[in-house]
N, C-alpha and C positions, 0 to 999 in steps of 0.2 A: 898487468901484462902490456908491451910494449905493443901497437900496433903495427901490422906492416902495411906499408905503403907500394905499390903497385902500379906499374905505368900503363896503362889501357893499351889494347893493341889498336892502330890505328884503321887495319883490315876487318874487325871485329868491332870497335864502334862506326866506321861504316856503312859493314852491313847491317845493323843494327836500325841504323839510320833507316836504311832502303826497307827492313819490314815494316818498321813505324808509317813512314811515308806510306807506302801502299796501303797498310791498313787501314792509315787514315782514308784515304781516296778512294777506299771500297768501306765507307763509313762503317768498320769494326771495331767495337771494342777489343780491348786484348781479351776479357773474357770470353768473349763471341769467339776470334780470332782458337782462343784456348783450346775451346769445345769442339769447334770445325777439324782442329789441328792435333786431335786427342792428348793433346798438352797440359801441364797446371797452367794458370794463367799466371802465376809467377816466373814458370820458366820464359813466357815471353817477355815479360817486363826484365827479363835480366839478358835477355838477345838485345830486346831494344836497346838496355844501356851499354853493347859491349861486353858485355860481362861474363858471356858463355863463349866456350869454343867449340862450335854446335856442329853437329855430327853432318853429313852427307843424309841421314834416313831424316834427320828432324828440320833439313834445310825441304829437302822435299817434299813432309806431312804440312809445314809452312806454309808452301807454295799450295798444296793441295788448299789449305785452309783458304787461301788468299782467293781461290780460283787461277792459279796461275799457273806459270810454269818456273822451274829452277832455276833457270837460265833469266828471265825477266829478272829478278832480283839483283842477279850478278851482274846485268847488264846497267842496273844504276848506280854499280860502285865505276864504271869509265872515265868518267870524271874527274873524279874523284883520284887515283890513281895513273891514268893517262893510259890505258889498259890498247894497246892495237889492235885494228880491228884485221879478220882475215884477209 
C-alpha cells in the first residue's frame, strides 16, 4: 500500500509548538500534562507534533492542565503569524 503523504498545517504545528513550550516551562511531562488534562498522553504527543485538529473543549481541558488560560496559548502563536493586536 502506497503511503500518503500529508503537508502539516502550519497553524497546527505551531500551536503544537506553544503546548510543548509551556509544558516544558511548567516542567510536565506529557503524561503528567495527559492526566491533568483527562487526555491519553498520545493524544498530546500528536497536538505537540501538529498532527491533531484539536477541538475548542480539548484546547481548553489543555490550558486547564497547564494551569492556564486558552488564550495564553494562542497568544504564542503572534509571532509566529504576525497576529494584530486590538
Amino acid at each position: 500500500m502506497a503511503k500518503i503523504i500529508t503537508k502539516k498545517s502550519p497553524i497546527k504545528t505551531a500551536f503544537g509548538k506553544a503546548v510543548r513550550k509551556l509544558r516544558l516551562e511548567k516542567n510536565l511531562s506529557q503524561e503528567k500534562l495527559a492526566e491533568l488534562s483527562g487526555l491519553h498522553h498520545n493524544y498530546i504527543s500528536s497536538v505537540e507534533r501538529g498532527d491533531r485538529n484539536i477541538t475548542l473543549e480539548n484546547i481548553y481541558r489543555i490550558a486547564v492542565g497547564l494551569s492556564s488560560h486558552p488564550c495564553a496559548l494562542f497568544h504564542r502563536l503572534d509571532d509566529t503569524f504576525n497576529i494584530p493586536e486590538d
